[in-house]
Structure formats: C-alpha cells, structure tokens
C-alpha positions in Angstrom: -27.2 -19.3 15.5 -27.0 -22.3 13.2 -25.9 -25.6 14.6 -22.8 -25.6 12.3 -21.2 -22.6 13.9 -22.7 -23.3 17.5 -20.6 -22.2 19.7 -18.2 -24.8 22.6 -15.9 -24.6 25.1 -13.0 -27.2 25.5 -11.5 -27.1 28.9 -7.5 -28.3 29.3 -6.4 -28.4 25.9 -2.8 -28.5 25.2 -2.0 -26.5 22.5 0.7 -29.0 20.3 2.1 -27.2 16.9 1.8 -24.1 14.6 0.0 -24.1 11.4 -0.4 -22.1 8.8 -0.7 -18.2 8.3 -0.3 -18.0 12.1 -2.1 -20.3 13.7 -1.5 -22.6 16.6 -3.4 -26.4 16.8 -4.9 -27.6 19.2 -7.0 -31.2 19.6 -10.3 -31.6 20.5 -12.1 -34.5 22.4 -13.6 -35.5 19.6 -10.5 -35.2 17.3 -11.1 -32.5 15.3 -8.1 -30.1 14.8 -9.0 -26.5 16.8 -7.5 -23.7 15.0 -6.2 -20.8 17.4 -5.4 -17.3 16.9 -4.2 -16.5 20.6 -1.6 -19.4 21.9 1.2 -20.5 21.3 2.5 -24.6 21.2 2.8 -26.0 24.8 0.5 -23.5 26.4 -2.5 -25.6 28.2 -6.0 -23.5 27.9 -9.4 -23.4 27.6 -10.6 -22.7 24.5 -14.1 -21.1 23.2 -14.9 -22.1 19.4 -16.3 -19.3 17.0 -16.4 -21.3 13.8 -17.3 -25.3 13.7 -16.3 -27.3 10.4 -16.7 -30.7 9.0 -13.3 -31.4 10.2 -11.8 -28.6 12.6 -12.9 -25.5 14.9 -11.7 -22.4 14.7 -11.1 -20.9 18.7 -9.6 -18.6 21.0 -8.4 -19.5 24.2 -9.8 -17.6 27.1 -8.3 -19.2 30.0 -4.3 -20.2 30.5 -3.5 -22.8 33.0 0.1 -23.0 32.4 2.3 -21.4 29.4 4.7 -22.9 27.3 8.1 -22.7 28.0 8.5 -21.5 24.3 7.2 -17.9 24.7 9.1 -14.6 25.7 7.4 -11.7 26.3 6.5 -9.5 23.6 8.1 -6.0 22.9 5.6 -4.6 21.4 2.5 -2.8 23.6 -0.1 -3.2 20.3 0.7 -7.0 20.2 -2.6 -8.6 20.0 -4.2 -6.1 18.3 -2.3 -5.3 15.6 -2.2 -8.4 12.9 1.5 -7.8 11.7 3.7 -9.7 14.5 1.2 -12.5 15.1 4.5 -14.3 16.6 5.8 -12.3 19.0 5.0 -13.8 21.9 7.0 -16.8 20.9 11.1 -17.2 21.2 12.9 -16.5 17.9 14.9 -20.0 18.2 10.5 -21.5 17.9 9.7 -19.4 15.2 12.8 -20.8 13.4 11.8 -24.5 14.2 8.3 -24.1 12.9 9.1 -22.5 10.0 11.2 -25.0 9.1 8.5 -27.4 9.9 6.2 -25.7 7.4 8.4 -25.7 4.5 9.7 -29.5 4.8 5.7 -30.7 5.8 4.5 -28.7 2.7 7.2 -30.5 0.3 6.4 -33.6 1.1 2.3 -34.0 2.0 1.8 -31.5 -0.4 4.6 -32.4 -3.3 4.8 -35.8 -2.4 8.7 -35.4 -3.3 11.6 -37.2 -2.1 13.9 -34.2 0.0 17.7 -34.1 0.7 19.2 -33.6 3.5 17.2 -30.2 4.6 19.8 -27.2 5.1 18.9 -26.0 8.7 17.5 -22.2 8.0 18.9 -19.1 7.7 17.7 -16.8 10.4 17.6 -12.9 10.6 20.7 -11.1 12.6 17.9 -8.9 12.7 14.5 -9.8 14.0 13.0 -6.3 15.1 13.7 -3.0 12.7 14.5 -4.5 9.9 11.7 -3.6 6.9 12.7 -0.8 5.0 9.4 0.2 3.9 6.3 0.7 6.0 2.7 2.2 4.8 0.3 3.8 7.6 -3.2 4.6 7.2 -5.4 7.6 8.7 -8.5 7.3 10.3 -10.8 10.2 12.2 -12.4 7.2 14.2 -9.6 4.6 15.6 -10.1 1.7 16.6 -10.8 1.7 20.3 -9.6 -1.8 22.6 -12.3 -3.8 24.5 -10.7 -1.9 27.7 -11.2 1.7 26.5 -15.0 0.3 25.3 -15.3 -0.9 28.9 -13.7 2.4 30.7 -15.4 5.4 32.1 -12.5 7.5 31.3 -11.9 10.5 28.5 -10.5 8.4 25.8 -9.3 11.8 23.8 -9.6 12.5 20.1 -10.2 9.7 17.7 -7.5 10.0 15.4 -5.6 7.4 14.4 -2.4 6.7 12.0 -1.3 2.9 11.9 -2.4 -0.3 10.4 -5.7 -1.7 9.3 -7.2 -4.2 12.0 -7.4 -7.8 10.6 -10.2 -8.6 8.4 -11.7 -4.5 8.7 -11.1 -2.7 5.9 -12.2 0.3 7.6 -11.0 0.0 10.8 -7.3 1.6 11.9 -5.1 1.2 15.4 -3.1 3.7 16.3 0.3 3.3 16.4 2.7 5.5 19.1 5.8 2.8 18.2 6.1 0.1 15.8 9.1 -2.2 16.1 9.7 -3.1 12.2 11.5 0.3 10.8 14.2 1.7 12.4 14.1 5.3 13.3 13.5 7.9 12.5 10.5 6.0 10.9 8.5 6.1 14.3 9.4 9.9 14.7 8.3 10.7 10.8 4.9 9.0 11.8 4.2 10.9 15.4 5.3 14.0 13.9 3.1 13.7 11.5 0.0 12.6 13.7 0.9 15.7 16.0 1.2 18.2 13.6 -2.2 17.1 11.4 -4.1 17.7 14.7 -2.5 20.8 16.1 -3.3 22.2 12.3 -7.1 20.9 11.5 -5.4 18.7 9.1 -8.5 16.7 8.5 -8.0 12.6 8.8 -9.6 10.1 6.3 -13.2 8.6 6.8 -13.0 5.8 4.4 -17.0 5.0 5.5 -17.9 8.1 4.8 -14.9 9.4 1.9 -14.0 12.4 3.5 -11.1 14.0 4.9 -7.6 15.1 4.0 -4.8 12.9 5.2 -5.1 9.5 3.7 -1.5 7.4 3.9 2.1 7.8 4.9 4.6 5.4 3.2 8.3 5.8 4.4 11.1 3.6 2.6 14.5 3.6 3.9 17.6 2.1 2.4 21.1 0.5 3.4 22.4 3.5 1.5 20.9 6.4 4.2 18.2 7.6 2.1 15.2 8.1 3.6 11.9 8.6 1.0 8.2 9.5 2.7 4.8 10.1 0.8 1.7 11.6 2.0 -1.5 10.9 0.2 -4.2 13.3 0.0 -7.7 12.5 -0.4 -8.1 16.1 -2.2 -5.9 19.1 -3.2 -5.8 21.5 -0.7 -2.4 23.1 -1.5 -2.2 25.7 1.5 -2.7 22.4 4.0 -0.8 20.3 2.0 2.0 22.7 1.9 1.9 23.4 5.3 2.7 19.5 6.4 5.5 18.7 4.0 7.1 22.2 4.6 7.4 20.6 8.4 8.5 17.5 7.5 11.4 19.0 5.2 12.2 21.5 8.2 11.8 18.5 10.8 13.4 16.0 9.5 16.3 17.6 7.1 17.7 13.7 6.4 14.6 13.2 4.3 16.1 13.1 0.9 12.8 12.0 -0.9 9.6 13.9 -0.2 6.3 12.9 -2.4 3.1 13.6 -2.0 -0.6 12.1 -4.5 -3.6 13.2 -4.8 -6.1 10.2 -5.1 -9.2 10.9 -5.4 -11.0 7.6 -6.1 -12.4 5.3 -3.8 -9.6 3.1 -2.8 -5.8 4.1 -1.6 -3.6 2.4 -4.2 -0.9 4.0 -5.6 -0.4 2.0 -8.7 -2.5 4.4 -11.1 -1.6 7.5 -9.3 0.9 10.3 -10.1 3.6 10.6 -7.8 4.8 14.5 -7.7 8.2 15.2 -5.9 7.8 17.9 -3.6 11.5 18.7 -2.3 14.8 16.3 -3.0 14.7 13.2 -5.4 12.2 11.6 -7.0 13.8 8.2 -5.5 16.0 6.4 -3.7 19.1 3.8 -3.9 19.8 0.7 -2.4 22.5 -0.7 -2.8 23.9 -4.7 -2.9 27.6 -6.3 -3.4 27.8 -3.0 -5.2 25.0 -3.1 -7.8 22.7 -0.2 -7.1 18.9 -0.4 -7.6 16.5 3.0 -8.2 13.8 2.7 -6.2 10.5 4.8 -6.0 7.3 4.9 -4.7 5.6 2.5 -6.8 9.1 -0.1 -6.9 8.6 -3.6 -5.9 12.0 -4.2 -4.0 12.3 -6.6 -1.0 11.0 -5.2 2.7 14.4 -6.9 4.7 17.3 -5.8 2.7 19.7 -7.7 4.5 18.2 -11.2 4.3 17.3 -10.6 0.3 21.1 -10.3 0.0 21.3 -13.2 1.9 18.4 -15.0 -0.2 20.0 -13.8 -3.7 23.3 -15.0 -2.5 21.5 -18.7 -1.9 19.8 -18.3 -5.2 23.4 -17.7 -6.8 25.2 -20.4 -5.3 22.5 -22.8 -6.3 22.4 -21.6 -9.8 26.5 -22.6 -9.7 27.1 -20.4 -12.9 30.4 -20.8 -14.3 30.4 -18.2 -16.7 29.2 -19.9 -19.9 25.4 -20.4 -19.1 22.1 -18.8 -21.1 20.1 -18.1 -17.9 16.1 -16.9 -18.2 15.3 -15.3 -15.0 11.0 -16.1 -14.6 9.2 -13.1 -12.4 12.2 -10.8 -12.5 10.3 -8.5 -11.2 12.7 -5.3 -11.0 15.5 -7.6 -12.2 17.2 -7.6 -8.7 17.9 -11.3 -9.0 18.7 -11.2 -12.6 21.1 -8.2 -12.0 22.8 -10.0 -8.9 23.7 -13.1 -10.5 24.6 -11.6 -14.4 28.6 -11.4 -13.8 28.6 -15.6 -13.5 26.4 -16.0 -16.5 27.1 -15.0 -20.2 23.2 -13.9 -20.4 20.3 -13.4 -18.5 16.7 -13.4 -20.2 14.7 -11.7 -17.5 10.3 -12.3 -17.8 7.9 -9.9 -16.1 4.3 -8.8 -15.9 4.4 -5.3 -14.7 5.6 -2.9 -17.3 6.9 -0.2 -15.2 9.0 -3.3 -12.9 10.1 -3.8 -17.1 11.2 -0.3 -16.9 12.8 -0.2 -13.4 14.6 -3.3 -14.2 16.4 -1.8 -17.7 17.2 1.9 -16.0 18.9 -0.1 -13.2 21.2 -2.2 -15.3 22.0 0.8 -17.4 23.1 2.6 -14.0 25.3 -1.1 -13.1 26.9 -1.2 -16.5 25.2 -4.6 -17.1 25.0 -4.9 -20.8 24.4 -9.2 -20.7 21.1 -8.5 -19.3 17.3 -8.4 -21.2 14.3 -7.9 -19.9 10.8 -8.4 -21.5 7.1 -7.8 -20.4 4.1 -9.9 -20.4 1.9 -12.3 -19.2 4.3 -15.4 -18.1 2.2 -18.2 -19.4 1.7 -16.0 -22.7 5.2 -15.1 -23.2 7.1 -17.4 -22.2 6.5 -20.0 -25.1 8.5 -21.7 -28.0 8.4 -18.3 -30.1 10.3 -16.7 -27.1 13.1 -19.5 -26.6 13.2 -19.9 -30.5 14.3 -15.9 -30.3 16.3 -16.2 -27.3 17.6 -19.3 -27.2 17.2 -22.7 -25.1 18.2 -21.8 -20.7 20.8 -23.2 -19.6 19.5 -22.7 -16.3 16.1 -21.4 -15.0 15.7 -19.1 -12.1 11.9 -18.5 -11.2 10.8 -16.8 -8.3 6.6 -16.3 -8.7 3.7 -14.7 -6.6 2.3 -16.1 -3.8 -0.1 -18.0 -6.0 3.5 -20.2 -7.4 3.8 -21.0 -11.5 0.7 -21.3 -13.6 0.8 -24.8 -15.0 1.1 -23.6 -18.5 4.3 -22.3 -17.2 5.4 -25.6 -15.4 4.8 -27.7 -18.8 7.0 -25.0 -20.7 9.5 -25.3 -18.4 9.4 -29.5 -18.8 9.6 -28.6 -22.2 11.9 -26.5 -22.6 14.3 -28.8 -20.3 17.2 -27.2 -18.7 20.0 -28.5 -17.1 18.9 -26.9 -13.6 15.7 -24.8 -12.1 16.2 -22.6 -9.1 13.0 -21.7 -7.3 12.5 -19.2 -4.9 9.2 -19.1 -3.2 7.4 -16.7 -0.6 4.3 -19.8 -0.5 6.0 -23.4 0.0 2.6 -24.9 -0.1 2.2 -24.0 -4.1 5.7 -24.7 -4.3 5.4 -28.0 -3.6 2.2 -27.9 -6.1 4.7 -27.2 -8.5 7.2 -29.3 -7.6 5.1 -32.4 -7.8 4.6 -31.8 -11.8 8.1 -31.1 -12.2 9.0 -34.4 -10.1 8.8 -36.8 -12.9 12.3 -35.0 -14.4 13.9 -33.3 -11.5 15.1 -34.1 -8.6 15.1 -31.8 -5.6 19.1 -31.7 -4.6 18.7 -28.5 -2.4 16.7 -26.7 0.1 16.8 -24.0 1.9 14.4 -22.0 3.8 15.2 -18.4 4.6 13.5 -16.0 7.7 12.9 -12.3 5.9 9.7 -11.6 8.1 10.6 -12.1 11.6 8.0 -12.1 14.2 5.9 -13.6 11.4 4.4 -16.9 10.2 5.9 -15.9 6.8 8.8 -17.9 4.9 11.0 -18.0 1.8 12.2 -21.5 0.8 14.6 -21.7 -2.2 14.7 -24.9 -4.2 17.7 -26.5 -6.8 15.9 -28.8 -9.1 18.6 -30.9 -11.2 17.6 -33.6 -13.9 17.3 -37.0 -13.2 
C-alpha cells in the first residue's frame, strides 16, 4: 500500500460538525480534518482512515464510546447500506441546523458576500414519504451484507429490486420497504419482485447484459394518479404481457402503465420510446390550480409539497406587481414560469432540453396562460443581446440552474443586461455563492432563504433576492 493512503487509527475522537454531501468532521491529532461516512456530530469514536491527503483523511469509525445526543434511531432497516438517507440517524431539528449551516458558510467563504439577516429555514411537514417519483433497478445477483457474507445460513435466491449501492454501478440492495413514496409504491415494487420470480421473469445482469426485467419507475401525484414503467432489456411480449396484465389487475388505481424496450448498454430513458400499455400516457399534478402533464421522461420536482412551498418563496421575492417583463433562466418545464405569470405582464422562459421546451408550451396551453414564451437552447448561447433585442430588456430575472450553477458567460449577460432584481434558486449553494461573488459588485444580497425538499438528506435548496446597489 502506498504511504499516502497508509492506513491509521485515531482513538477518542469527537466528532464536531457536518460537511458536505453527507459527511461528518472529525479532528485529528495532527490537525488534519477526518472525513466520516458513519457518525454523526457529538458522537466520540475511534476512527480507522481509508484515504490520507495533503490536508484531511477520509475514515470510518469503528468503535463508539458515547453518542451524541443529536441522533434518533433510524426507521429504516437498510440504513447504512443504502446511500439515499445518509441522515437518518440524526434528529430532524440537526438536519435543519446544518443545513442551514451549509448554505450561510457557503455564501460567505465561498462568495465572500455581505448576508442579511438569514431567514431561519423552511422545513418539510413531511420528512418520510414524501418523493413522488422513485426508480428501482433489477439485479439476478444482490448485494449480500458483511453478515450474510459471514453466515452459514441459506441466504435464498439472489434477486434483487432497489437501489444501486454507492460508488457500484453494478451492484443492487434489495429493498422489502423504502420510507420516501407513500403507498402503494412499496406494494407496486414487492409485487412486482414476487411475481417476476414465481414466473421465470428473468432479472438484469448488467455485468454480463442479460436478462429481462431491467427498472421500475413509479411517479405519483397530489392529484391521485399513480404512473409505473417497466423496462425491458428485450421484447418478449408473452412475459411482458404477463407482468403488466398483473399489475393492471393488482393494482386497478394505476392510471398510467408504460413499459420500454432498451436494448443498449445503459438504462436511460431519455432516447427511448415510451409505449402506453393500459390508461394514459401521463399524469397531472396539480399547484394553486395550474395543472402540469407529466410523463415518463418530465423533469418535475420529487417533493411536491415543498416545490409549492419553494415557488411560493420564489414569487414573493420576485414582488411582481403586475407591470414587469420577467425572463425565467432554466425554466425547465416552465413550472416556475407558469406559477408566477398572473403577477407579471410576461414571462420569457430559457431552456436546454427540447422536449422540457415542449412540456413547458402544452402545459400553459392546458392553464390558459397566453403571457408566457418559452425558447430552447444552450443558455450561454441564447441568451445574448440578439435575444433581449427581440424580447425586450427583464425587468426581473428568475434563474434557477443545474447543480453545476450559471456559466459565467451567463453571469456577465446578466450584469449586462441589468435588471432591477435577480431571483436565484439553487439546488448547490456552494456554485451559488460562485456566482454570487461576480454578481456582488452590482447587487446586493437582500434575501435568503434556504428550503428542506430532501429530508433525511444532506441536500438543500437556498433561494436568493439580489437587488441593485
């Protein structure tokens, strides 16, 4: 092993804050920062390093001498295993504070920006069952736990349909209950699993690329509608018949039931046809009584409940009166764009993704929006002084990017183009504040507000109102 990822153990460590994508911090003797994938802050442990760098380890602790008085026990009986609630273990009320933590630590060592007084943020009502759309993978070879390694017992058939283990791309858990869709998503997966195997319905080898039974997405809405799609690896109508015929029979509420056939290497959907086997092609949901068309491909945002609460957030910031020439960056679907159009006179909504383009249009036909546009292209191509020489100079900017934040071709149109007021709405506060700091030298931060739509997770919105100076 090389001396750089040599392997130590640190005995008594307290662990002392949360970091980013999930990870605790601990301190080592010698000062560095110990990054940790299996403690929570306040917990005292011994910790074995896997990873050494110039300036931190990366750990795991292996021994607990006390625990913080910030956990609860965890619902879930795959926590641990499964990467999606990495927080679990930890009280909602912590999760909250360290969120909150991120966002305002990101703004400032990051942006170098002077803050407001920070709005305290917005929490779920919900923090279990509340994604309304879930994708599960096959596998004929699960994942098996260091236990069932270690056990002399029968461990059954090796079948699996859940997530993807961290960092293994081939490499599924089994899932008998998972605590972020409410029923009868749980039911539609089991049933599923029980029926492929009572029927030889072949499960995916993605080593190997063979099999039947490749993914299950189900997407619920606010509305009732319930959508699932099966993806075959090849077309074997008489098996493929057989399972959705029991899934229409089984679950009647179903009133969306797709199935693809992908054949290529990977499991995306994107460039795949999407056939309707029984009901509708989609599904509604529906907001302050604007209804969006969703279907399988649709972006639309996993906790239903907090986006109305983020859009409303979004809306007060903007504080449209009516008169206001709004572009709408990253519309996406053109939810936000859609939401906020009675308290503008337009909205000019920007995307990449021409069939978002098309979503976005059908859906403000069906709303009887007629001061809405939407265009498609490559932000930092599009959006340029031909575009607001056509469309006319914003008013007010609403921009709400990918994870990645604004490229800065975008940021400098934006200084150029100079309106009044710039709403942004982030999923990644640290390139947030990245963008931020260019916009500093004209605009003031006034507002903040950070917003919880993944509890359970590290993950956190933060919306921003930029004014001029």
């Amino acid at each position: 092993m090389s001396r750089r990822n040599k392997k130590q153990v640190f005995t008594n460590i307290e662990v002392i804050d949360a970091g980013a994508k999930g990870k605790t911090i601990a301190k080592a003797p010698d000062g560095k920062v110990i990054f940790l994938s299996n403690a929570i802050p306040g917990d005292v442990v011994d910790i074995q390093t896997f990873k050494k760098r110039k300036s931190y380890y990366e750990g795991k602790a292996t021994t607990f001498h006390s625990l913080s008085d910030k956990r609860t026990e965890p619902v879930c009986e795959h926590f641990g295993t499964c990467g999606g609630c990495k927080w679990q273990n930890m009280d909602y009320e912590h999760q909250l504070y360290y969120k909150q933590k991120e966002v305002t630590n990101n703004l400032k060592r990051i942006g170098h920006i002077e803050l407001p007084e920070v709005t305290p943020i917005l929490g779920s009502a919900n923090q279990y069952f509340y994604r309304n759309k879930m994708e599960f993978s096959f596998s004929d070879s699960r994942w098996l736990t260091y236990e069932e390694i270690d056990s002399d017992r029968y461990l059954g058939d090796k079948n699996a349909l859940g997530f993807h283990i961290p960092g293994m791309w081939d490499k599924i858990l089994d899932v008998t209950k998972c605590h972020l869709q409410a029923d009868p998503s749980n039911a539609i997966r089991n049933t599923v699993k029980k029926f492929a195997i009572e029927n030889d319905l072949e499960f995916f080898n993605t080593r190997n690329q063979v099999g039947l039974l490749r993914t299950l997405m189900i997407r619920t809405s606010s509305t009732g509608d319930i959508m699932v799609v099966v993806q075959f690896f090849k077309d074997d109508k008489v098996k493929r018949e057989l399972l959705l015929n029991h899934l229409a029979l089984t679950f009647p509420e179903i009133t969306s039931l797709q199935y693809i056939i992908n054949e290529k290497a990977n499991d995306t959907i994107y460039d795949q046809d999407v056939i309707c086997f029984s009901g509708q092609d989609h599904i509604f949901e529906d907001m302050e009584g604007l209804k969006f068309k969703i279907n399988a491909k649709s972006f639309y945002q996993t906790n239903s409940e907090q986006a109305f609460e983020l859009y409303k957030i979004t809306r007060d910031f903007a504080g449209l009166e009516g008169c206001e020439l709004v572009y709408d960056l990253y519309t996406g679907t053109g939810t936000i764009a859609q939401f906020i159009a009675k308290q503008a006179k337009k909205v000019i909504g920007v995307e990449s993704v021409p069939d978002a383009i098309l979503a976005a249009k059908e859906n403000a036909q069906l709303n009887g929006i007629e001061n809405v546009a939407f265009y498609v292209g490559d932000m930092k191509n599009v959006f340029n002084d031909a575009f607001i020489k056509m469309h006319g100079k914003p008013d007010v900017i609403i921009t709400d990017p990918p994870r990645d934040g604004m490229h800065k071709d975008v940021v400098n149109q934006i200084l150029n183009v100079s309106p009044e007021k710039i709403v942004y709405v982030s999923c990644n506060s640290a390139t947030q504040a990245r963008d931020l700091a260019i916009l500093d030298a004209v605009y003031k931060v006034t507002k903040t507000q950070a917003v919880d739509m993944f509890p359970q997770t590290h993950h956190v919105e933060n919306v921003v109102l930029l004014e001029k100076r």
